[in-house]
matplotlib code that plots the C-alpha trace (Angstrom):
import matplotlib.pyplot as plt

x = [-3.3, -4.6, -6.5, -8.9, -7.1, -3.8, -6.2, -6.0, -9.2, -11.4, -15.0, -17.7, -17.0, -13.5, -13.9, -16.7, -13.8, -11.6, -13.7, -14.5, -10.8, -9.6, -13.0, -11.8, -8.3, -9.0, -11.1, -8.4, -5.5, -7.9, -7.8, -4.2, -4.1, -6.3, -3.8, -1.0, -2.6, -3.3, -6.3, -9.1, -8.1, -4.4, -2.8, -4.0, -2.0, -2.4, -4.3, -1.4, -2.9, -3.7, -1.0, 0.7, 1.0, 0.4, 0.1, -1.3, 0.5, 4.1, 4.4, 1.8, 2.4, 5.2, 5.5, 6.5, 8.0, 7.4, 8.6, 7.3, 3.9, 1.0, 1.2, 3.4, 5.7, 5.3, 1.6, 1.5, 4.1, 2.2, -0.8, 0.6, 2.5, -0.9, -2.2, 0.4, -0.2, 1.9, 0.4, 2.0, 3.7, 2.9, 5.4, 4.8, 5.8, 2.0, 2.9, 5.0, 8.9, 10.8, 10.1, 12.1, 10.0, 7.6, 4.9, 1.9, 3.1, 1.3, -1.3, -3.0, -5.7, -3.1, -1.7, -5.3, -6.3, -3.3, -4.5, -8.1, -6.5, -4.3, -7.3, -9.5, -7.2, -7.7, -4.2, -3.4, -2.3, -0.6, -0.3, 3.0, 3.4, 7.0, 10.1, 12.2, 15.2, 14.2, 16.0, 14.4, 10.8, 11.7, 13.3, 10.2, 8.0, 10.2, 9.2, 5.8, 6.0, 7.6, 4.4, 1.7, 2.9, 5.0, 8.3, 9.9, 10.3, 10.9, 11.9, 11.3, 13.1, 11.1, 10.9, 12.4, 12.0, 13.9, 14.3, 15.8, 18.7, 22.1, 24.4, 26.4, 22.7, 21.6, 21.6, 22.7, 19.5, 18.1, 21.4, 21.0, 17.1, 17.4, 20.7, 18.7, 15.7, 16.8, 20.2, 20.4, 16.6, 17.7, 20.5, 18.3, 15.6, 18.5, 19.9, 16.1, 14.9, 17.9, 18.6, 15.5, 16.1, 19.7, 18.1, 16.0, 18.8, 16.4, 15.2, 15.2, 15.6, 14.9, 16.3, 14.2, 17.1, 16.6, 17.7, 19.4, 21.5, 23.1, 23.5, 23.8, 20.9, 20.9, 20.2, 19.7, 22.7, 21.7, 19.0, 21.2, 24.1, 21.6, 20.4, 24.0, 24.6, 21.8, 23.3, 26.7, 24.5, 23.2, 26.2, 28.1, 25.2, 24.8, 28.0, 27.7, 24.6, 25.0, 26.3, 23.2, 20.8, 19.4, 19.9, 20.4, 19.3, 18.4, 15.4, 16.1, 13.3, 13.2, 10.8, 7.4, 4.1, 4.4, 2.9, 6.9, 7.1, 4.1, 5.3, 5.6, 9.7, 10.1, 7.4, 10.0, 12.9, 11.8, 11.0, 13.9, 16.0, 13.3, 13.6, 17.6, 16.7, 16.1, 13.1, 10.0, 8.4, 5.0, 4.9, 4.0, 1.0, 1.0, 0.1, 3.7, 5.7, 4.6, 5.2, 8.7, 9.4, 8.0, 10.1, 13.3, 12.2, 13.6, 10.1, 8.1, 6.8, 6.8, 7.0, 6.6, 3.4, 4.2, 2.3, 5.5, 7.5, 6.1, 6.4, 10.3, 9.8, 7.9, 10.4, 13.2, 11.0, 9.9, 12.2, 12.9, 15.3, 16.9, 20.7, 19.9, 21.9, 24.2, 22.4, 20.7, 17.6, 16.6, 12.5, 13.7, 11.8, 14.4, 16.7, 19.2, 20.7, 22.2, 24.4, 28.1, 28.1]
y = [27.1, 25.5, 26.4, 23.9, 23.2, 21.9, 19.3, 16.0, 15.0, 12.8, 11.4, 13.6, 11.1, 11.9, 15.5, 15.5, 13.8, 16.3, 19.2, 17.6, 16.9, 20.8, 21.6, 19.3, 20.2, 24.2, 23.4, 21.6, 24.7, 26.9, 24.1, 24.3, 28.2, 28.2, 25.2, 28.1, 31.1, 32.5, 34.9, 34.1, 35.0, 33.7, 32.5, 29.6, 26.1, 25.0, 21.5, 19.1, 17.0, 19.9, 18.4, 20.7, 18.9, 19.3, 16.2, 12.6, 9.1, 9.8, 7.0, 4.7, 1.5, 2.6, 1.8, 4.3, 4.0, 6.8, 7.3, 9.8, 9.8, 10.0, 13.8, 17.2, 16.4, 13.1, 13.0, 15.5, 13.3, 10.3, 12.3, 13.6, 10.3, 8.8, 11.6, 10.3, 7.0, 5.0, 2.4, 3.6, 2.3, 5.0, 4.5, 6.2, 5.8, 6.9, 7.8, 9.9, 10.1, 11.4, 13.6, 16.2, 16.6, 20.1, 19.0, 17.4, 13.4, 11.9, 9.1, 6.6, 8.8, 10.9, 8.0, 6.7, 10.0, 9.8, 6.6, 7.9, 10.7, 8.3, 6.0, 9.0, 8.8, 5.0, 4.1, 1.3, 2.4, 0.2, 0.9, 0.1, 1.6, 1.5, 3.3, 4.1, 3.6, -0.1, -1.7, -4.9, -3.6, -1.7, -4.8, -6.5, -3.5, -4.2, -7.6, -6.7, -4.1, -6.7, -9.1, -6.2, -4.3, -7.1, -4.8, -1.4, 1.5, 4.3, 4.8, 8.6, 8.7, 11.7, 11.1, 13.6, 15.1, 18.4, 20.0, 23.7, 23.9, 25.0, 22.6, 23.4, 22.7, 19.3, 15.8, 13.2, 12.0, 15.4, 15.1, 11.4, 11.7, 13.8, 12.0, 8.8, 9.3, 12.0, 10.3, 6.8, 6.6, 7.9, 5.2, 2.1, 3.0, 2.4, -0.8, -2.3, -1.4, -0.9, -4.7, -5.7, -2.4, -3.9, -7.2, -5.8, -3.0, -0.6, 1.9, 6.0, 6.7, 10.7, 11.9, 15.2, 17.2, 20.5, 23.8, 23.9, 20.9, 23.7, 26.8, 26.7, 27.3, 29.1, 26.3, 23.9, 22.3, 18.8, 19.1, 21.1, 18.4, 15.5, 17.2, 18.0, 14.7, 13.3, 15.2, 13.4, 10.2, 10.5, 11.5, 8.4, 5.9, 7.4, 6.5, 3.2, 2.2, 4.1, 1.3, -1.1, 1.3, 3.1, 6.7, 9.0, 12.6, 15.1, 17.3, 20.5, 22.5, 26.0, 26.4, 24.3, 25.2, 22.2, 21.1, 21.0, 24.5, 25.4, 24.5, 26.9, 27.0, 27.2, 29.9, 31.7, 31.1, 32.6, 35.7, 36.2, 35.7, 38.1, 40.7, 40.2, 39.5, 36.9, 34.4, 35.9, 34.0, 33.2, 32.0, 34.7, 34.9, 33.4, 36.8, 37.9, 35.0, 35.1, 38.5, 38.6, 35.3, 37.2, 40.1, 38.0, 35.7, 36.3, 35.9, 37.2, 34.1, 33.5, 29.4, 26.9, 24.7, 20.5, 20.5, 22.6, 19.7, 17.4, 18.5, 18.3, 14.6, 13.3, 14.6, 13.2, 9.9, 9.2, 8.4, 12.0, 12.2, 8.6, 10.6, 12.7, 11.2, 12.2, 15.9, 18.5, 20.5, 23.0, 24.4, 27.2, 30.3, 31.7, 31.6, 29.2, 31.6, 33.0, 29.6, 29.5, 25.9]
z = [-10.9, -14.3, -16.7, -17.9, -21.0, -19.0, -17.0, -17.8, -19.6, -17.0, -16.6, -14.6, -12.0, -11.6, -12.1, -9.2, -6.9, -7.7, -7.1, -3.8, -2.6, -3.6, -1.3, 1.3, 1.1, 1.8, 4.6, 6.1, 5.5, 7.0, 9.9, 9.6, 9.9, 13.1, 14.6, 14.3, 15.2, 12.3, 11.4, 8.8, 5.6, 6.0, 2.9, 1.9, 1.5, -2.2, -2.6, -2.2, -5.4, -7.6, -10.4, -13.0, -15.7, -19.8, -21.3, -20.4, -21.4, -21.2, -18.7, -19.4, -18.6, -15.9, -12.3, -9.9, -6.0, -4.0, -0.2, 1.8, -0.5, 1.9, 1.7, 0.2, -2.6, -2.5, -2.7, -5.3, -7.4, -6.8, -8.7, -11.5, -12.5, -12.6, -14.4, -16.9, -16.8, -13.9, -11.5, -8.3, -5.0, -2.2, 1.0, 4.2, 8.0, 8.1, 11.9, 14.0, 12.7, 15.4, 18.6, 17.4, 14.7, 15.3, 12.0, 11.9, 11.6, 8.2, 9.2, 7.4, 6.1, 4.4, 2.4, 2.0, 0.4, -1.9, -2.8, -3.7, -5.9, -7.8, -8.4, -9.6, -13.0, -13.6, -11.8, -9.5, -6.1, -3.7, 0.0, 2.1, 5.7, 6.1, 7.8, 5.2, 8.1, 7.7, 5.0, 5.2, 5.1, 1.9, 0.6, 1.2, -0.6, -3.6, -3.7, -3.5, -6.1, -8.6, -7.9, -8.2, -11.1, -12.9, -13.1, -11.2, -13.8, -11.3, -7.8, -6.4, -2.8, -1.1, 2.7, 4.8, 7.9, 9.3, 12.9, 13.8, 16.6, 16.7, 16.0, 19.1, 21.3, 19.1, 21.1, 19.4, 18.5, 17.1, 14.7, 14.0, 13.3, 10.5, 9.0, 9.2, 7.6, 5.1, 3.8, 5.0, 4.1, 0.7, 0.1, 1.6, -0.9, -3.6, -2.0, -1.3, -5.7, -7.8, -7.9, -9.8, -12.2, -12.7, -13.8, -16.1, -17.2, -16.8, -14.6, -13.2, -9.8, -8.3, -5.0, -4.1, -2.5, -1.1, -2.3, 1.5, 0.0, -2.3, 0.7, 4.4, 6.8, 9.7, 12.7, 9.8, 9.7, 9.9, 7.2, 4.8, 5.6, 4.5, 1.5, 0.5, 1.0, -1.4, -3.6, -3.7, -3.5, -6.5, -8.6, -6.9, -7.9, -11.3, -12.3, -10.7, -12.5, -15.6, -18.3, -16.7, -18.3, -14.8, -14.5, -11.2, -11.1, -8.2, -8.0, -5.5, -4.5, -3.0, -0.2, -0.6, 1.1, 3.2, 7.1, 7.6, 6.2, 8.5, 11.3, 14.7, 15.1, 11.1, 11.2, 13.6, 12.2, 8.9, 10.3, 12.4, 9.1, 7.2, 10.0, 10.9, 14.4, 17.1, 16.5, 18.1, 21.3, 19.3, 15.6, 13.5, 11.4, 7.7, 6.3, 7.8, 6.6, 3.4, 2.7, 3.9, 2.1, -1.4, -1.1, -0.8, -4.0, -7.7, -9.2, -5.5, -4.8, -0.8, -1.6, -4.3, -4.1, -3.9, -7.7, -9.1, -8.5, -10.4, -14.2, -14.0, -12.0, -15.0, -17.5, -15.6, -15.6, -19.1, -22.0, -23.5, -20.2, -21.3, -21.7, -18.1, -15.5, -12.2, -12.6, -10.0, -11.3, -9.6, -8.9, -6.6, -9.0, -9.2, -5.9, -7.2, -8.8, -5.9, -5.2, -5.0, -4.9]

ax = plt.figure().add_subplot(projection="3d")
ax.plot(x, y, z, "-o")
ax.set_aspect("equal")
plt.show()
């Protein structure tokens, strides 16, 4: 959490709006504890907005895509890139995403409430419900984000869903689902903006991996392969847009306090992997989780919150990271030094 000196400095309007969304957004985690079982007094999900950042203005008069922004990471990026000064584009299927998806599906409401938080720093926010498996309703929200905000300065692609099987047990769909949305999603959102960065020869695009993009995952396979796959992604479109003045560069978290962390069968499987044993019939309690997940991590943190994200997305956004390009940075506190690839 901040201390008041690392806020951005806003009007007793705005901070009366964000003292009211961090009420807000605890009264809806304890909803979310209740929804899984969990007793008062669980661990609390961290305001997805509450934005980490030090210093305001490194992106003024930038423009920002995000996918995946009504909520989690992307929501929290959305913030703090306003905090700094962008006008943002928020994207989100705003809706359900697959059936074999086991979280909460963002809604309309979620990417409204993103909007509200961006707006409380001064920032324009434009709307776009859209799938991000639909090339040509991304290639329309880059034409509309060249007519709201004049130009495209950054594109963050961010929406992802994941699901927990065997491989051997998967469908088809419950493979395809996931490859879909989390790498083809990823590659139409370059194909639908790049174009009018290339125009302009200028630009920075971020592809939020996953830390399960650098090691394998127990009944995880097809989220692990996707994320391993934005990974190659970006180094191949980093060297293809490199001499027109765009760079490329990968953001891998560790686990984030997410809905899709929270969720029953991911509850389960992290305790049959914290315990060495087979998932239990009924989700385990928060409390549990949580203290399973801090023994295992480097710096005894049971997850990351959205907000850490964000200070390495603006860097990797503003013009100090103008020679970055075709790299991976992890926010994992600490467990990505256990990789091997």
């Amino acid at each position: 959490m901040e201390t008041p000196d690392s806020l951005p400095q806003q009007d007793s309007n705005q901070q009366i709006g964000r003292r009211a969304f961090l009420m807000s957004a605890a009264a809806g985690a304890a909803a979310a504890a209740g929804a899984t079982g969990n007793a008062a007094g669980a661990v609390p999900m961290a305001p997805p907005g509450d934005i980490k950042v030090q210093k305001k203005g490194r992106l003024q008069g930038k423009s920002v895509v995000i996918t995946g922004a009504a909520r989690g990471i992307g929501r929290a990026l959305a913030v703090a890139f306003a905090a700094e000064g962008a006008d943002v584009m928020g994207i989100d299927i705003a809706g359900p995403v697959s059936a074999i998806s086991e979280a909460t599906p963002s809604s309309r409401a979620d990417l409204d409430e993103t909007a509200r938080l961006v707006q409380g720093y001064g920032r324009k926010f434009v709307p776009v419900v859209a799938d991000v498996r639909d090339v040509a309703a991304l290639r329309k929200a880059a034409d509309r984000a060249n007519h709201e905000f004049g130009k495209i300065d950054i594109v963050i692609a961010n929406a992802a869903i994941q699901t927990m099987k065997p491989l051997i047990e998967m469908d088809d769909h419950e493979w395809r689902d996931v490859i879909d949305v989390n790498l083809n999603g990823y590659a139409n959102t370059v194909r639908a903006f790049a174009p009018s960065m290339v125009a302009r020869k200028n630009g920075r695009i971020l592809m939020i991996a996953s830390r399960q993009g650098r090691q394998g995952w127990k009944n995880g396979s097809s989220y692990s392969a996707s994320k391993w796959g934005i990974i190659g992604l970006m180094k191949s479109v980093s060297l293809e847009l490199a001499d027109k003045g765009i760079t490329v560069n990968c953001i891998e978290p560790g686990l984030v306090d997410t809905l899709l962390t929270r969720n029953p069968t991911r509850l389960k499987g992290a305790i049959a992997e914290i315990q060495h044993s087979e998932p239990p019939a009924q989700p385990p309690s928060i409390d549990e989780v949580a203290a399973g997940l801090a023994k295992q991590s480097p710096m005894h943190l049971p997850w990351l919150d959205a907000a850490d994200i964000a200070p390495v997305a603006v860097f990797l956004a503003s013009d100090e990271a103008a020679r970055i390009s075709g790299s991976t940075y992890d926010v994992t506190a600490g467990d990505s030094a256990h990789y091997t690839a």
